[in-house]
Biopython code that builds the backbone (N, CA, C, O; Angstrom):
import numpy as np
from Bio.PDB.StructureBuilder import StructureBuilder

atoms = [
    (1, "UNK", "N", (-17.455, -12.459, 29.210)),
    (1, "UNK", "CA", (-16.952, -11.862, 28.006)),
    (1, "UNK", "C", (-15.790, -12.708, 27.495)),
    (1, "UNK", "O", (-14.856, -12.917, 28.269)),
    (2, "UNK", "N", (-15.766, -13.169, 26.368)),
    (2, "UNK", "CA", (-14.730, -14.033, 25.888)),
    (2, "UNK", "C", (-13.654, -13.289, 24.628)),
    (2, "UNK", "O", (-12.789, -13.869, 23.972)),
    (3, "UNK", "N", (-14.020, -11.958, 24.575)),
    (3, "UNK", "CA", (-13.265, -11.061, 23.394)),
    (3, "UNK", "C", (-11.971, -10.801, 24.386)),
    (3, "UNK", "O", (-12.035, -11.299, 25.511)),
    (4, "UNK", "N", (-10.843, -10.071, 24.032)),
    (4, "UNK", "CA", (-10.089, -9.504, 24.408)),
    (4, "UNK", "C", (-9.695, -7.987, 23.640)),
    (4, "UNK", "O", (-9.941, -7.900, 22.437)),
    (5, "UNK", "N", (-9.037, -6.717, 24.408)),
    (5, "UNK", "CA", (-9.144, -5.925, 23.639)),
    (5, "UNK", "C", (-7.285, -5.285, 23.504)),
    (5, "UNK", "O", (-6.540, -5.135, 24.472)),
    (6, "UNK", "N", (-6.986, -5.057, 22.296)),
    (6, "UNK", "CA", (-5.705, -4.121, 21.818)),
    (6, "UNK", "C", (-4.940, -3.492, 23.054)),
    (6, "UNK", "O", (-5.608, -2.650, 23.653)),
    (7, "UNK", "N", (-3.850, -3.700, 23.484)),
    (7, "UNK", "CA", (-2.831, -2.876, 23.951)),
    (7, "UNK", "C", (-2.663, -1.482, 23.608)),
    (7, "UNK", "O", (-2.554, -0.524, 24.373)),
    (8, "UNK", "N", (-2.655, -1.514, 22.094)),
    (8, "UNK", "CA", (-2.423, -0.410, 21.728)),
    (8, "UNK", "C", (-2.964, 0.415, 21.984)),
    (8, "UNK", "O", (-3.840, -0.051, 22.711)),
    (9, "UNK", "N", (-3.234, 2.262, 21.864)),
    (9, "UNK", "CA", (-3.970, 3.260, 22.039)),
    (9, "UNK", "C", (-4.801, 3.161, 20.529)),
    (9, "UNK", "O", (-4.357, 2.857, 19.422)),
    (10, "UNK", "N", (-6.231, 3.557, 20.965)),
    (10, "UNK", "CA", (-6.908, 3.496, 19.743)),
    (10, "UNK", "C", (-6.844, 5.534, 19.091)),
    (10, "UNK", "O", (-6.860, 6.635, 19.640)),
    (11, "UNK", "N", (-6.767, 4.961, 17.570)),
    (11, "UNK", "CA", (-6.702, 5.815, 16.742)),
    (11, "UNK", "C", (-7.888, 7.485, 17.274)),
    (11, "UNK", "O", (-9.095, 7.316, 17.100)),
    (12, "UNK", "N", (-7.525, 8.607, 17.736)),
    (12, "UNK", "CA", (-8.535, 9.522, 17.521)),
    (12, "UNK", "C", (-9.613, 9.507, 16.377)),
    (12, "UNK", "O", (-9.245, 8.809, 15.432)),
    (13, "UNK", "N", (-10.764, 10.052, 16.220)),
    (13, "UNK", "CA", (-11.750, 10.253, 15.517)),
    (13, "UNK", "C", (-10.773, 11.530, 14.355)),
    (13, "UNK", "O", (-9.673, 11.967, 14.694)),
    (14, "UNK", "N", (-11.367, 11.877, 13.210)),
    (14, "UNK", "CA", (-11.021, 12.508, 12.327)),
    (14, "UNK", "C", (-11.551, 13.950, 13.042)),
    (14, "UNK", "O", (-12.613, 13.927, 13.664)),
    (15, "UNK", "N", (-10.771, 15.205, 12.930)),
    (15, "UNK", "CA", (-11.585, 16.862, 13.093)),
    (15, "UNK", "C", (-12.096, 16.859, 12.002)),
    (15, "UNK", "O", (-11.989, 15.922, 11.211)),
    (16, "UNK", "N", (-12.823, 18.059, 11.761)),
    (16, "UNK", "CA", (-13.956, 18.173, 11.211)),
    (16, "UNK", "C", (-12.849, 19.073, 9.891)),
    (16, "UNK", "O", (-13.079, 18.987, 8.684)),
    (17, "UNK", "N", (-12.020, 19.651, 10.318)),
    (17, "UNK", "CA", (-11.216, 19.979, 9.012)),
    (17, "UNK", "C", (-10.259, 18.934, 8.588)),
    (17, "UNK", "O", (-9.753, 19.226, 7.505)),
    (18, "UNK", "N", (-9.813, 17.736, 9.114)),
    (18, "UNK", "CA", (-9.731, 16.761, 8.748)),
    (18, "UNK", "C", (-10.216, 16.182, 7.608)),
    (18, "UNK", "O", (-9.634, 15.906, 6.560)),
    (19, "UNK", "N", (-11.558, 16.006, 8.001)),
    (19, "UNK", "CA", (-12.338, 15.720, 7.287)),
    (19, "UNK", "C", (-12.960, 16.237, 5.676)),
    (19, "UNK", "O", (-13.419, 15.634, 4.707)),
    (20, "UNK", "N", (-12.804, 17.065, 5.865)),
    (20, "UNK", "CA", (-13.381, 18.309, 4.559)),
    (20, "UNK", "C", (-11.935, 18.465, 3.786)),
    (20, "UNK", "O", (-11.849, 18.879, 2.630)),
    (21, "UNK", "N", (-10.945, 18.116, 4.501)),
    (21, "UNK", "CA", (-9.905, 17.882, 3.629)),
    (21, "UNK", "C", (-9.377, 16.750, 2.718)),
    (21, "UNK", "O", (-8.754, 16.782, 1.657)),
    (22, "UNK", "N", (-9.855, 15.698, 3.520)),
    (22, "UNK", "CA", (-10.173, 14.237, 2.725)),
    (22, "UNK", "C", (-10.825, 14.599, 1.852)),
    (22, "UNK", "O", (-10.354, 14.309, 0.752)),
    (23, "UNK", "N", (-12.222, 15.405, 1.834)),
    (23, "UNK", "CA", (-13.269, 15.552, 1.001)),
    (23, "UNK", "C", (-12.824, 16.296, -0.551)),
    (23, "UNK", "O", (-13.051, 15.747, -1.630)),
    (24, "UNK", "N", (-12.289, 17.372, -0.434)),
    (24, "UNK", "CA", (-11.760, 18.031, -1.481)),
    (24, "UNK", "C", (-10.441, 16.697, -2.158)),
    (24, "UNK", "O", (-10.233, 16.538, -3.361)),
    (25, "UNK", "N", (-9.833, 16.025, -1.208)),
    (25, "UNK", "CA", (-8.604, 15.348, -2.026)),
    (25, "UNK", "C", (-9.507, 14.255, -3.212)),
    (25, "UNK", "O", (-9.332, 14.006, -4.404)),
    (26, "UNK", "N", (-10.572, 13.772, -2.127)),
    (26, "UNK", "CA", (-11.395, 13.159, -3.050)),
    (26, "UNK", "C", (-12.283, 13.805, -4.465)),
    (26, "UNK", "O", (-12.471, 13.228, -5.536)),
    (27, "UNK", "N", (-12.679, 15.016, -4.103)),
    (27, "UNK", "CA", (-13.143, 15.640, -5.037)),
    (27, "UNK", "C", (-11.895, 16.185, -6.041)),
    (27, "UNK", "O", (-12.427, 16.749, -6.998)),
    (28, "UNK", "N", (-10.856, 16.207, -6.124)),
    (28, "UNK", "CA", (-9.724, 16.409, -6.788)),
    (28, "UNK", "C", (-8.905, 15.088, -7.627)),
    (28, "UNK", "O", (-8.002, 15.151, -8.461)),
    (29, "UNK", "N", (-9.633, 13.859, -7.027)),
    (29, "UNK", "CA", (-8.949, 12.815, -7.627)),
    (29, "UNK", "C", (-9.922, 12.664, -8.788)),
    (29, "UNK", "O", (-9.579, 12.400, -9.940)),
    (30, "UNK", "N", (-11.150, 12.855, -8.376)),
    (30, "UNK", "CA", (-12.214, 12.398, -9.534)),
    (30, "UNK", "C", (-12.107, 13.215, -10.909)),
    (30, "UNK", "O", (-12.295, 12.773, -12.042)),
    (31, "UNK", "N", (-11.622, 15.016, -10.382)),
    (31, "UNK", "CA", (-11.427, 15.424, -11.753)),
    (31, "UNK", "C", (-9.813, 15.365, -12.595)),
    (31, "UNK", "O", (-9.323, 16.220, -13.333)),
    (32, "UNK", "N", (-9.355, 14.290, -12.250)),
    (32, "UNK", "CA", (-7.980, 13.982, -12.293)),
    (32, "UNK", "C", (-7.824, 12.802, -12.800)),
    (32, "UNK", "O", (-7.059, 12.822, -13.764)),
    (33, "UNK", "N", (-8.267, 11.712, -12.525)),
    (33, "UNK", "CA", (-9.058, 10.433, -12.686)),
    (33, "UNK", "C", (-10.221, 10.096, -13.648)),
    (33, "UNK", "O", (-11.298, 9.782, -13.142)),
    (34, "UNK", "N", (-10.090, 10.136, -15.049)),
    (34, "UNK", "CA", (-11.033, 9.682, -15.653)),
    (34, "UNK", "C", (-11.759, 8.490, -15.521)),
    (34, "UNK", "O", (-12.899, 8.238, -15.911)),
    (35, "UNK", "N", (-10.892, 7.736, -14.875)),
    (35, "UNK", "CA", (-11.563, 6.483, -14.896)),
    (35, "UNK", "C", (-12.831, 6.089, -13.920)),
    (35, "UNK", "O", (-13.411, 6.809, -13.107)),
    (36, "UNK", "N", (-13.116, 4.462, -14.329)),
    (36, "UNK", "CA", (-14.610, 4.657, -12.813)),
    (36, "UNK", "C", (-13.668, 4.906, -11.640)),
    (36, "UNK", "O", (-14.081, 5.705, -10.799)),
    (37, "UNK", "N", (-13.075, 4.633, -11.543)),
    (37, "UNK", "CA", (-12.217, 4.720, -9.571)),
    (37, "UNK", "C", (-12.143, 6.531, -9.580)),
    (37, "UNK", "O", (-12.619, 6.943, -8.522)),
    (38, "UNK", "N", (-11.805, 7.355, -10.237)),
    (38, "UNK", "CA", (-12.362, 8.623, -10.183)),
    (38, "UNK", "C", (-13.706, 9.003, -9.848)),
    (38, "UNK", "O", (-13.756, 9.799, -8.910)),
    (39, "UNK", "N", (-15.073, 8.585, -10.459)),
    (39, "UNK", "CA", (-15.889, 8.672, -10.610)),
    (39, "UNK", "C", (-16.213, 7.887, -8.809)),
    (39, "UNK", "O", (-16.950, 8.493, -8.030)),
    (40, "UNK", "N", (-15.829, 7.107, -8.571)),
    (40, "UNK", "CA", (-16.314, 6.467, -7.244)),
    (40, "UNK", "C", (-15.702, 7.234, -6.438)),
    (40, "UNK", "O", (-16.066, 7.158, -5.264)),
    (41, "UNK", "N", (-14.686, 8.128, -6.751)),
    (41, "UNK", "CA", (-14.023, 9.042, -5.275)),
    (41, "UNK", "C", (-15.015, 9.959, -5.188)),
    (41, "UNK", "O", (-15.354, 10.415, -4.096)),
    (42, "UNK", "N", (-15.788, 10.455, -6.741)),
    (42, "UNK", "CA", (-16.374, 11.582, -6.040)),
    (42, "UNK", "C", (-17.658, 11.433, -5.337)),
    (42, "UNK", "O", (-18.178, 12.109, -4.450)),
    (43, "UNK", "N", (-18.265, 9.731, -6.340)),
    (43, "UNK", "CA", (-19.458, 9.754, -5.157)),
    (43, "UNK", "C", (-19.634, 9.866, -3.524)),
    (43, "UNK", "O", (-20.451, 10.417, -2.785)),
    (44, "UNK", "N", (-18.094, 8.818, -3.277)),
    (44, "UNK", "CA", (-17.619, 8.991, -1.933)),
    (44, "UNK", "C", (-17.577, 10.385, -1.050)),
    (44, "UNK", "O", (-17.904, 10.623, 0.113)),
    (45, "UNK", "N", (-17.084, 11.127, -2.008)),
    (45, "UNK", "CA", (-17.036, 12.503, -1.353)),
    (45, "UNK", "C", (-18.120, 12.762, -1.159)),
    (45, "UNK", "O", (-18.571, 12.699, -0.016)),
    (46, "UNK", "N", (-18.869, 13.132, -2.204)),
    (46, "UNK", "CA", (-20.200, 13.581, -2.131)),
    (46, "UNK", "C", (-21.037, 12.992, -0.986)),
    (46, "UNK", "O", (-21.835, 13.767, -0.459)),
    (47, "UNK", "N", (-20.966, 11.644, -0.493)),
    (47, "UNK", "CA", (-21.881, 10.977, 0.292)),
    (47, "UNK", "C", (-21.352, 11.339, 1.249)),
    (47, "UNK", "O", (-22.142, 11.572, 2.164)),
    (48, "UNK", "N", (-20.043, 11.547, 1.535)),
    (48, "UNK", "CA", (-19.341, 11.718, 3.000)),
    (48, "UNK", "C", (-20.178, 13.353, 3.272)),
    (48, "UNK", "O", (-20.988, 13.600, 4.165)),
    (49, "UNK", "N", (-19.646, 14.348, 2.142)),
    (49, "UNK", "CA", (-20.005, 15.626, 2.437)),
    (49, "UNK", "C", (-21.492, 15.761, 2.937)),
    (49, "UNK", "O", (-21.756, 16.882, 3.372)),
    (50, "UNK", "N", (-22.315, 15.021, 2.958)),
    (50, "UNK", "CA", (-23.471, 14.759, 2.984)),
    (50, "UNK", "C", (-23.500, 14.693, 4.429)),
    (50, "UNK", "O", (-24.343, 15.360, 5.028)),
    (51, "UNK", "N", (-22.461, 13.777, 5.224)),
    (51, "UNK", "CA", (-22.668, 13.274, 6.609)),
    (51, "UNK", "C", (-22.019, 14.520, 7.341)),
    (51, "UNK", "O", (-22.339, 14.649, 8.523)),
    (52, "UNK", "N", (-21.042, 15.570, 6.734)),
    (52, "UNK", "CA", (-20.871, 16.625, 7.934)),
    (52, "UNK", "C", (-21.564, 17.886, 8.049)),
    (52, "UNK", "O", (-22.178, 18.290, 7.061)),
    (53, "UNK", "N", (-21.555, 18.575, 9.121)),
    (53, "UNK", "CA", (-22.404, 19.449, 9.324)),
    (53, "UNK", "C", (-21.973, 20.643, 8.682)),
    (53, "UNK", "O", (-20.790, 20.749, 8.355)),
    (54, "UNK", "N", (-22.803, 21.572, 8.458)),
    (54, "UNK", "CA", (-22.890, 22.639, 7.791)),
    (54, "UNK", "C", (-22.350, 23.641, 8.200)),
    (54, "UNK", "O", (-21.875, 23.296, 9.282)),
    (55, "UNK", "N", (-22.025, 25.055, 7.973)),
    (55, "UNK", "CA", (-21.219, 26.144, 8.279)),
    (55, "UNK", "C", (-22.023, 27.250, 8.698)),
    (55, "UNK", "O", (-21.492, 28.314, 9.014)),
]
sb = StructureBuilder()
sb.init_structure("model")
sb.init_model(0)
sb.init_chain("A")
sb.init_seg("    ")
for serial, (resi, resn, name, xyz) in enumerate(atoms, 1):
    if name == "N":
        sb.init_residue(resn, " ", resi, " ")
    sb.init_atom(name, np.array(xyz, "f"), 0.0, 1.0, " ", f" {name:<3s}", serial, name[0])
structure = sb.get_structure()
């Protein structure tokens, strides 16, 4: 193996309300944000909301 790896402690994974909270900030920038970079937060959201599980 010729890689070496970080000292540091690696970052935890996001919780799942973590997550859904990113989701709404994103869905809040887009209707806030006229511009395309609005419009790309919400696809983001949308695609993310897509990847977590359901209630």
């Amino acid at each position: 193996m010729t890689g070496d790896y970080p000292d540091a402690p690696r970052l935890p994974l996001l919780t799942l309300e973590e997550a859904r909270a990113a989701i709404r900030h994103l869905f809040l920038l887009e209707q806030l944000d006229l511009s395309p970079r609005g419009a790309a937060a919400g696809q983001l959201a949308s695609d993310l909301a897509r990847r977590l599980p359901g209630e």
